[in-house]
KEZA-588779 format. One record per residue (C-alpha): x, y, z. Coordinates in Angstrom, 2 decimals, always signed. Last residue first. Layout:
N
<u: X v: Y w: Z>
...
***
This chain:
387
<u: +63.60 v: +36.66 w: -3.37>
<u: +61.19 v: +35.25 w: -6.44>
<u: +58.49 v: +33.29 w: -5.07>
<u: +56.68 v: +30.29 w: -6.87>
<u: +59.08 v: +27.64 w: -5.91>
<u: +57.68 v: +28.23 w: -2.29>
<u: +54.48 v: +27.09 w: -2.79>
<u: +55.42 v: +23.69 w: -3.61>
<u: +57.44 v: +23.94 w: -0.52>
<u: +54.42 v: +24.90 w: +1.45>
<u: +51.97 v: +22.69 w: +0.43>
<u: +54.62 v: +19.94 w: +1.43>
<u: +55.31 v: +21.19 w: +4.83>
<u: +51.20 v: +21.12 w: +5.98>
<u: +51.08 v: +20.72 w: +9.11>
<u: +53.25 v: +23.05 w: +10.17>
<u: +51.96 v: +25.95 w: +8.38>
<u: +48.08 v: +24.79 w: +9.32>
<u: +49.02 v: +25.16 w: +13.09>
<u: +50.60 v: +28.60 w: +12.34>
<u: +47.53 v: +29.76 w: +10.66>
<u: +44.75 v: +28.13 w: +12.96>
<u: +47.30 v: +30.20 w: +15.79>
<u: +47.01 v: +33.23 w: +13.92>
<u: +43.35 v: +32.83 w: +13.30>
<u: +42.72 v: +32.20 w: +17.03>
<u: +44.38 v: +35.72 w: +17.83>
<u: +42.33 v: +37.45 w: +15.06>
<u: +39.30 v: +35.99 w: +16.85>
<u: +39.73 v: +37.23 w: +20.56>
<u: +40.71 v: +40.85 w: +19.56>
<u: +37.39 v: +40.75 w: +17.03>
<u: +35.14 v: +39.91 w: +19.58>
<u: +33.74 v: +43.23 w: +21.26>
<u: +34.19 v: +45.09 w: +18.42>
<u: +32.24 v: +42.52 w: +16.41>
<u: +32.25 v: +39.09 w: +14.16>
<u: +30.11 v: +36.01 w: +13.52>
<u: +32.34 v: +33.53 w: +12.37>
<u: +31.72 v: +31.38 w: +8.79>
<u: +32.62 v: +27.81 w: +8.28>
<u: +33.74 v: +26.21 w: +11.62>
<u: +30.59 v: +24.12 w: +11.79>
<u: +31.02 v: +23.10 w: +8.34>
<u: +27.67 v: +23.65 w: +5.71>
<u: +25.91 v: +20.39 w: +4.71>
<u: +23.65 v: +19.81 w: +7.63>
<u: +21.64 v: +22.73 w: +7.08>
<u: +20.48 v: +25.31 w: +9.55>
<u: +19.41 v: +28.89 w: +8.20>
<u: +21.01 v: +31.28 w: +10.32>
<u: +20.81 v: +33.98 w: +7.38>
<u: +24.08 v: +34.39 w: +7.44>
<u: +24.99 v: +31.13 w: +7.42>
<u: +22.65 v: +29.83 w: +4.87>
<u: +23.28 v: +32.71 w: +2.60>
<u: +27.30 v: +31.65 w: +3.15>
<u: +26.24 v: +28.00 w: +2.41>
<u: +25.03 v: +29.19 w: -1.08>
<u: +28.02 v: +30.99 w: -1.58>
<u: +30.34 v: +27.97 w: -0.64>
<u: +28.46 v: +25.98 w: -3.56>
<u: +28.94 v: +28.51 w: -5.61>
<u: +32.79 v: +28.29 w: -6.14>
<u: +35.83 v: +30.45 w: -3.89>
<u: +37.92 v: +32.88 w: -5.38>
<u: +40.62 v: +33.56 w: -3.91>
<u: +43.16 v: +30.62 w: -4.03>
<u: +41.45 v: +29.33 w: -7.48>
<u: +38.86 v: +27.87 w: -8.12>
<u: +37.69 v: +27.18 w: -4.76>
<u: +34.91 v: +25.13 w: -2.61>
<u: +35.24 v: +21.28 w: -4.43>
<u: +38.59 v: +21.08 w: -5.82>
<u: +38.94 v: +18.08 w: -8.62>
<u: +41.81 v: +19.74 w: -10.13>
<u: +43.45 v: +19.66 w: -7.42>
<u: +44.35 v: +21.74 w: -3.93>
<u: +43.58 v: +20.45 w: -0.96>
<u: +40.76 v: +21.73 w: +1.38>
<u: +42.40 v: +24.36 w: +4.23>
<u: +40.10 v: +26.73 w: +3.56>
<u: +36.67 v: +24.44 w: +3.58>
<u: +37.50 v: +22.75 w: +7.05>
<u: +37.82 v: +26.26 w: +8.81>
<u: +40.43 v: +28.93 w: +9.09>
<u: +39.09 v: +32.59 w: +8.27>
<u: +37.71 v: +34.39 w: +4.82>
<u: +34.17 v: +33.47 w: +5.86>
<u: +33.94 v: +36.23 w: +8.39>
<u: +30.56 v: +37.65 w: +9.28>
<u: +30.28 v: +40.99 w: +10.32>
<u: +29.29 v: +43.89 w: +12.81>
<u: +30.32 v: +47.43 w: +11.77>
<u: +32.39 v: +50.07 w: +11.38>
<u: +34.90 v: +48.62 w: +14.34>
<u: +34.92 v: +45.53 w: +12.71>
<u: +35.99 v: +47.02 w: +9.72>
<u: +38.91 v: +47.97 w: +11.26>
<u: +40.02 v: +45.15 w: +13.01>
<u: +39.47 v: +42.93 w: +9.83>
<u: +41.56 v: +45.31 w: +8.09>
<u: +44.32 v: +44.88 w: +10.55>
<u: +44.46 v: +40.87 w: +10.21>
<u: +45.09 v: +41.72 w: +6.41>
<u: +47.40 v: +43.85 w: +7.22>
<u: +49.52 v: +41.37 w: +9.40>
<u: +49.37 v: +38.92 w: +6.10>
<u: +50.31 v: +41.56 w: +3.74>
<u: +53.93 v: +41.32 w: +3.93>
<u: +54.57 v: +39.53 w: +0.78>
<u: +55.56 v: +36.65 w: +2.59>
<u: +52.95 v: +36.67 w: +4.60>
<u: +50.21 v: +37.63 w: +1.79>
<u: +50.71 v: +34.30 w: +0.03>
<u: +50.47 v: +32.34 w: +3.04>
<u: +47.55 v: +33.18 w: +3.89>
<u: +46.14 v: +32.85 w: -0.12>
<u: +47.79 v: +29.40 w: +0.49>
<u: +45.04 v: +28.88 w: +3.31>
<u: +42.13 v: +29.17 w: +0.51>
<u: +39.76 v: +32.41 w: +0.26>
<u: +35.99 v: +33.15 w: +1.73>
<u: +34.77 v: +36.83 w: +1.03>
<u: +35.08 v: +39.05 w: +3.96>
<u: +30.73 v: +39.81 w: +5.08>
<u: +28.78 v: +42.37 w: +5.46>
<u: +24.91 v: +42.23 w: +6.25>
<u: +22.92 v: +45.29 w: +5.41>
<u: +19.20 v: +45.54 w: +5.76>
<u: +17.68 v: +48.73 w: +3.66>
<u: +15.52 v: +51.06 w: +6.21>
<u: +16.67 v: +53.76 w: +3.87>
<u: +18.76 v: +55.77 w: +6.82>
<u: +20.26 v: +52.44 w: +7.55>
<u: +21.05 v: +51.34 w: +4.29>
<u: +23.07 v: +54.72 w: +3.49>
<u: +25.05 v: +54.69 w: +6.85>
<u: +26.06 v: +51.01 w: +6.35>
<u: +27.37 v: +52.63 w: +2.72>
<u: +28.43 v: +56.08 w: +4.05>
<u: +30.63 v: +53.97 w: +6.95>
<u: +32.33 v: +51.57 w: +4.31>
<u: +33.18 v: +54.97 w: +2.11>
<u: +34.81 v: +56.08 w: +5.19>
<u: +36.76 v: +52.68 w: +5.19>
<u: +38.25 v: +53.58 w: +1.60>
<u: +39.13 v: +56.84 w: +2.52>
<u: +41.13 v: +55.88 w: +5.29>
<u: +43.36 v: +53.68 w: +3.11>
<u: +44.78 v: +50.35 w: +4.74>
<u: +48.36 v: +49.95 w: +3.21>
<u: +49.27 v: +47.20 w: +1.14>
<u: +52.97 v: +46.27 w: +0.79>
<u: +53.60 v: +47.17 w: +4.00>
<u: +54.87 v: +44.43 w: +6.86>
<u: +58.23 v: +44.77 w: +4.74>
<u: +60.01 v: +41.41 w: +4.62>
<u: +58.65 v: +41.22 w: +0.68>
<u: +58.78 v: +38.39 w: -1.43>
<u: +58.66 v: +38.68 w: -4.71>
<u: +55.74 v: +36.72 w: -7.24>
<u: +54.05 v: +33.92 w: -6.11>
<u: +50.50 v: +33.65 w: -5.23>
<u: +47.07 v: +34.94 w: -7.45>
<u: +47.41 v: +33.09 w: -10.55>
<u: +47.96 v: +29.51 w: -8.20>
<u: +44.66 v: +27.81 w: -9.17>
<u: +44.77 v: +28.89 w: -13.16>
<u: +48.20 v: +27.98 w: -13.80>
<u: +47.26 v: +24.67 w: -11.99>
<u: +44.28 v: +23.82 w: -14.07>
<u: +46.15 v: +25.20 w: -17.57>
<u: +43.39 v: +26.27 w: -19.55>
<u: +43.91 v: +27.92 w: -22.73>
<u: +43.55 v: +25.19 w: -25.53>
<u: +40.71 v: +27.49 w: -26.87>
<u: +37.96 v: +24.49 w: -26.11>
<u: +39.30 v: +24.26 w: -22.61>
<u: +39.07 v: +28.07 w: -22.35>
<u: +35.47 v: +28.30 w: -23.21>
<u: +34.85 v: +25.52 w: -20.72>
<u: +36.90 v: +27.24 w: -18.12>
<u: +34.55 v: +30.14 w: -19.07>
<u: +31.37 v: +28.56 w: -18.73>
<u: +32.51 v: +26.90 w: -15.42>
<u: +32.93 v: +30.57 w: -14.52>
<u: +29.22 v: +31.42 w: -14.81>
<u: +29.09 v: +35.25 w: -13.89>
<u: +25.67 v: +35.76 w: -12.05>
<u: +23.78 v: +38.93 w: -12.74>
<u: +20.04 v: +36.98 w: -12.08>
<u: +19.46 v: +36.70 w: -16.20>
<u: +22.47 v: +34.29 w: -16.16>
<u: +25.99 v: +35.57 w: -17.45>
<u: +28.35 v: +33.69 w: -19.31>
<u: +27.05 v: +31.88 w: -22.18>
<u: +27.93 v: +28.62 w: -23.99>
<u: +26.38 v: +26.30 w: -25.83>
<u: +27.55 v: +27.49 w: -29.69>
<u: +31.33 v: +27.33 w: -28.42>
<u: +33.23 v: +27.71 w: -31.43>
<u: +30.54 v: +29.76 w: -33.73>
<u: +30.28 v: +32.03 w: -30.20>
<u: +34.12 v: +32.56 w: -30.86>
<u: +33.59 v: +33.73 w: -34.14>
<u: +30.61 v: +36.05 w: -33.40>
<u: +32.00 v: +37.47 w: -30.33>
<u: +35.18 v: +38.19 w: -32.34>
<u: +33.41 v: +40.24 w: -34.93>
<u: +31.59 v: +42.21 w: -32.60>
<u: +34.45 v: +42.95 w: -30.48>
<u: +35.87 v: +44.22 w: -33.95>
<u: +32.70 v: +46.41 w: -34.26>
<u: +32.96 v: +47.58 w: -30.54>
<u: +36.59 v: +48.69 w: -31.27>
<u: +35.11 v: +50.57 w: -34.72>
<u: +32.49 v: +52.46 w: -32.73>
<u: +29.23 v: +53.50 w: -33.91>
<u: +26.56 v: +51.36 w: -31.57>
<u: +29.32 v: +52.06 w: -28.30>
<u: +29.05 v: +56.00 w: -28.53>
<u: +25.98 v: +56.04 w: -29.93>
<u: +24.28 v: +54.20 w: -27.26>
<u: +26.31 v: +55.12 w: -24.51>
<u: +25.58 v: +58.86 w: -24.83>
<u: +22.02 v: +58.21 w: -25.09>
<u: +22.27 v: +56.83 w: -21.83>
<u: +20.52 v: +53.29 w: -20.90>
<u: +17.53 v: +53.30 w: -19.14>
<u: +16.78 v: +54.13 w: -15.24>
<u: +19.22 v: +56.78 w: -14.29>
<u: +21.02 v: +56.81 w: -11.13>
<u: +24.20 v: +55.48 w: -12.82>
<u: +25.36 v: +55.83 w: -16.43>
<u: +26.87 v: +59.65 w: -15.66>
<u: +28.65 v: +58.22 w: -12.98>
<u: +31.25 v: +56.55 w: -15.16>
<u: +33.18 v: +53.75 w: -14.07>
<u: +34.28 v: +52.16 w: -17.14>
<u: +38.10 v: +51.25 w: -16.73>
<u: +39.06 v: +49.54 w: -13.86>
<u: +39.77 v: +51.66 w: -10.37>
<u: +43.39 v: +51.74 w: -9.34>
<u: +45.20 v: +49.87 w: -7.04>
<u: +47.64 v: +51.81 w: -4.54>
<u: +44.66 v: +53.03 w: -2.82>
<u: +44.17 v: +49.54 w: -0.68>
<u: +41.00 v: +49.01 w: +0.43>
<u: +40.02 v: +46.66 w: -2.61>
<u: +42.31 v: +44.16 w: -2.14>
<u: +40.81 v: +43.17 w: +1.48>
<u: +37.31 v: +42.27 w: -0.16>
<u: +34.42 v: +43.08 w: +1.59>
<u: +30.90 v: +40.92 w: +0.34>
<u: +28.20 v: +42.99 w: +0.83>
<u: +24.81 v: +41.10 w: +1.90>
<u: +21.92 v: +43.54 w: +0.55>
<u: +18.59 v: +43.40 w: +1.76>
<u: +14.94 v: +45.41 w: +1.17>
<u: +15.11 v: +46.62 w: -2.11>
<u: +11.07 v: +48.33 w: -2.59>
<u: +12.73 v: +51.41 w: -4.32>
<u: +14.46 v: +48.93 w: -6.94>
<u: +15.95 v: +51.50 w: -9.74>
<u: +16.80 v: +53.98 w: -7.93>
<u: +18.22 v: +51.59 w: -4.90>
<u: +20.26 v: +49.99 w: -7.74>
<u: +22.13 v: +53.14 w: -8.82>
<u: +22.48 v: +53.82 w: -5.36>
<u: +24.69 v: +50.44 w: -4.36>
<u: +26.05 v: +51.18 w: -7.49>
<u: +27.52 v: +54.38 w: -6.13>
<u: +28.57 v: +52.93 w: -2.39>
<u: +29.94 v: +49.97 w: -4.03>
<u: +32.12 v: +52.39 w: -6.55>
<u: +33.44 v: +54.25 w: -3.56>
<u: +34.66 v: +50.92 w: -2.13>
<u: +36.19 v: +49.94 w: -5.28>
<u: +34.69 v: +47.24 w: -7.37>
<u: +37.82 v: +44.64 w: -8.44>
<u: +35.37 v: +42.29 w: -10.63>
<u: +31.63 v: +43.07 w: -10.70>
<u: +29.06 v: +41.74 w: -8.36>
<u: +25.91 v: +42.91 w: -8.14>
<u: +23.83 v: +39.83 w: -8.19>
<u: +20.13 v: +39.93 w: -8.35>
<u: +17.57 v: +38.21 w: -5.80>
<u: +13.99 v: +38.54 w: -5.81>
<u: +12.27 v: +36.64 w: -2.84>
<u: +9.16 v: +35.39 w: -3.14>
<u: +10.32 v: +31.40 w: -3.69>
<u: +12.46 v: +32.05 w: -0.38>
<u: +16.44 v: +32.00 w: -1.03>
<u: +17.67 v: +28.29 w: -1.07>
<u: +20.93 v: +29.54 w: -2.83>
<u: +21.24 v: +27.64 w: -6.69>
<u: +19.25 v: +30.51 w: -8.96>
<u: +21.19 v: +33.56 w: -6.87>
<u: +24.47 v: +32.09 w: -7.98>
<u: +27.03 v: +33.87 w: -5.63>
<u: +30.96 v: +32.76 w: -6.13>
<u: +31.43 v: +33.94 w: -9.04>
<u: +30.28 v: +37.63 w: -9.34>
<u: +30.62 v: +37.77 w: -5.21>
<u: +34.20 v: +37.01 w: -5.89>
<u: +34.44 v: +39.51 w: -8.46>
<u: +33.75 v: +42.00 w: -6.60>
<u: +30.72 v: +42.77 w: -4.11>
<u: +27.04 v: +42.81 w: -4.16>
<u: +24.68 v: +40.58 w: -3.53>
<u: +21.01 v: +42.06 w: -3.74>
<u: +17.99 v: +41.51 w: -2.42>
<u: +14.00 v: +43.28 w: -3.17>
<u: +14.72 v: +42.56 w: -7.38>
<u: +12.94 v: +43.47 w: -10.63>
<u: +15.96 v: +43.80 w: -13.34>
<u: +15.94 v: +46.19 w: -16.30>
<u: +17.64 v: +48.90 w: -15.11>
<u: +20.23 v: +47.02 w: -12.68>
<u: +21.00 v: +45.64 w: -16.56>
<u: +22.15 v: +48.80 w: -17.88>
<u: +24.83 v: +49.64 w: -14.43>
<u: +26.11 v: +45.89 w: -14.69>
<u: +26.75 v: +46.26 w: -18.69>
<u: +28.67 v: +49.29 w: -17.82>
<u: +30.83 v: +48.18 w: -15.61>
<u: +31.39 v: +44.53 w: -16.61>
<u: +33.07 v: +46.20 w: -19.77>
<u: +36.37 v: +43.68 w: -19.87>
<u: +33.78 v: +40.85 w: -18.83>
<u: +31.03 v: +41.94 w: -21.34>
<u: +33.88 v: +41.16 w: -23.76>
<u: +33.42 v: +37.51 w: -23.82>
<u: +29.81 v: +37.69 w: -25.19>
<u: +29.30 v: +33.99 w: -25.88>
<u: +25.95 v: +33.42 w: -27.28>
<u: +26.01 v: +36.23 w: -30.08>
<u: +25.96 v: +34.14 w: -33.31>
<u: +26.44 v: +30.42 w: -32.46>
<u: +22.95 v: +30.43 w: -30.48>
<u: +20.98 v: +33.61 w: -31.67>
<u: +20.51 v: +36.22 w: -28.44>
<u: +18.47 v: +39.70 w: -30.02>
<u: +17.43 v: +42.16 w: -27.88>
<u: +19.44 v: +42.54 w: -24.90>
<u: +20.73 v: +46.42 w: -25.95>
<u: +23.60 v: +46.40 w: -23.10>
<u: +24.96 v: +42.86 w: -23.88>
<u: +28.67 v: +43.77 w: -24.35>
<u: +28.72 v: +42.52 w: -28.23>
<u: +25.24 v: +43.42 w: -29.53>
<u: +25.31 v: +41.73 w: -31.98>
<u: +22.44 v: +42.80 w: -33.89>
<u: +23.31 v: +46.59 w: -33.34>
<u: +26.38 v: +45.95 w: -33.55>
<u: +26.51 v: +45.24 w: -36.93>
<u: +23.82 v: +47.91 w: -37.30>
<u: +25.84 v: +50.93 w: -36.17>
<u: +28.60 v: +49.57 w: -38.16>
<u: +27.07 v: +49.31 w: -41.27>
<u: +24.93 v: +52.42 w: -40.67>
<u: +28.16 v: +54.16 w: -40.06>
<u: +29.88 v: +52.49 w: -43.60>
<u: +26.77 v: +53.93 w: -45.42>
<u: +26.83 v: +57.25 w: -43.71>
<u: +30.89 v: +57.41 w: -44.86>
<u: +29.86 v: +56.32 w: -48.24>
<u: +27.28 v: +58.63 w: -48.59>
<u: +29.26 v: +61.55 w: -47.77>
<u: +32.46 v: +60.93 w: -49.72>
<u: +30.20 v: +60.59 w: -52.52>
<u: +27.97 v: +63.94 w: -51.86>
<u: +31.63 v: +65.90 w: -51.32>
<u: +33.16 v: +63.97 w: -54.69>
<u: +29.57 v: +65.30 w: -56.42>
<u: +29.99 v: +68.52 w: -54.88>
<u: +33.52 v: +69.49 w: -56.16>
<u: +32.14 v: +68.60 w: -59.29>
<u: +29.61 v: +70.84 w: -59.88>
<u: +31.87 v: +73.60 w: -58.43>
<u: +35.18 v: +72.63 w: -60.76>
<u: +32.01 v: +73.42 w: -63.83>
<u: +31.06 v: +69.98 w: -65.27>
<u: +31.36 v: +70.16 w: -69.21>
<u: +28.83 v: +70.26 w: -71.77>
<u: +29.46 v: +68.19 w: -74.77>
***
């Protein structure tokens, strides 16, 4: 009996190792493939199989910069995450010819607005509005930008190559595969995001009800508490961040795009909140300087809707800073000085650098009103600060 020579067999084990690393590869590759677990292939949806992709949320970024690619739209909303869930393009009485996609994705950076901003200019040459909605968080440089900003994936109008391979033949995508799969088996009528870029977040809380992980008042008061802080400086205004402001009102102009700004709506508490963590004079001074870029409406002020009591039955937020859709379809009412009888008088002011002195000193005195009104919001509140 002839005998393999060392060589011979050396490259059978090589040829075996081979095929059985190509084979577990394709495997992978094709896994998620089919699943498709952040939503950036869009080709197959099965109910109870890929429904619920909960980890599009942790990779917002990049599934936001594919899907500007495949999305016909002359409007966009764009902002964080309060745009995200506060902004349903399918419930705001928008004209029927009017394409509207929303842009929001949680804690976007100024710089980051100004890039995907771009990215979706490329994409939609005819865009004719975008209503930016400014956050106060994201102007300060002590909070870094999320994970999966890459400006290789924007300006281009299909996904990269780079992302394809990269997220098709990796074992972290193929366990996120795995887990959209089981949790889509638990919730086989759910999905997050609409075709129009807006983040359902009743779809969560119903995700999380079925997971035993909703706690309604855990959830309302995530964003207060904590230490206190008698330092007016917790959050410092960063110069950067309003020059990336300017190059974004500079960018619309110079592409005949129509920009209207607005500071997202957010709940009384959320006041309070950033006084006693020394934010609240900050705050004031951000409205200041953004006024002094550029003309805006403020929704995040003292009005009926703010000051609304918290419950589980809440009407406008869902939690202290993040406000629900029916607030962002009054917004596009406001702004776009559509009348309706629905939406507050005091809901939304129209402000400048000729105003702005005038309304920061009403919104102190709305605040210091509300304080004293108010004495058992505020000791509930207080039980969730640490001196």
């Amino acid at each position: 009996m002839k005998r393999s020579s060392p060589k011979n067999t050396f490259m059978i084990f090589y040829i075996s190792i081979i095929s059985v690393l190509a084979s577990t590869l394709s495997v992978v590759f094709l896994t998620n493939l089919l699943i498709d677990p952040y939503g950036i292939l869009k080709k197959i949806d099965i109910q109870s199989i890929n429904n619920l992709k909960i980890k599009q949320h942790t990779n917002l970024r990049l599934y936001k910069a594919v899907e500007v690619t495949r999305q016909d739209f002359d409007t966009l909303l764009l902002g964080t995450s309060r745009v995200l869930h506060g902004m349903d393009p399918d419930n705001i009485p928008f004209p029927e010819d009017q394409q509207v996609y929303n842009l929001g994705i949680s804690a976007l950076k100024p710089y980051e607005i100004l890039e995907y901003l771009k990215h979706a200019h490329v994409n939609n040459p005819d865009l004719e509005k975008v209503y930016l909605g400014l956050d106060f968080w994201t102007f300060d440089d002590s909070r870094q930008a999320r994970a999966g900003f890459e400006t290789y994936r924007l300006g281009r109008k299909s996904l990269s190559v780079r992302d394809l391979i990269q997220f098709n033949l990796s074992l972290f995508s193929l366990q996120d595969s795995w887990e959209t799969v089981s949790i889509s088996q638990k919730n086989p009528e759910i999905s997050l995001y609409s075709d129009s870029g807006f983040f359902n977040l009743q779809s969560e809380v119903d995700y999380m009800n079925n997971s035993n992980k909703y706690d309604w008042e855990e959830y309302f008061f995530k964003w207060v508490g904590g230490h206190r802080s008698e330092i007016e400086s917790s959050i410092s205004i960063v110069e950067e961040q309003l020059s990336y402001l300017q190059e974004i009102v500079d960018y619309c102009k110079t592409h005949g795009i129509q920009l209207t700004l607005f500071s997202t709506p957010i709940h009384a508490l959320q006041y309070y909140d950033y006084e006693q963590k020394g934010r609240y004079l900050r705050y004031l001074e951000w409205k200041r300087r953004v006024a002094e870029i550029s003309s805006f409406w403020d929704f995040g002020t003292f009005s009926k809707v703010s000051i609304e009591t918290p419950s589980p039955e809440m009407q406008y937020f869902s939690d202290t800073s993040h406000f629900k859709p029916i607030l962002g379809a009054w917004m596009i009412q406001r702004m776009s000085s559509h009348k309706s009888s629905n939406v507050p008088e005091d809901f939304g002011v129209w402000i400048n650098s000729e105003n702005v002195e005038q309304h920061l000193q009403a919104t102190k005195i709305k605040y210091q009103d509300w304080k004293e009104s108010q004495p058992l919001e505020i000791e509930t509140l207080d039980r969730l600060y640490i001196e």
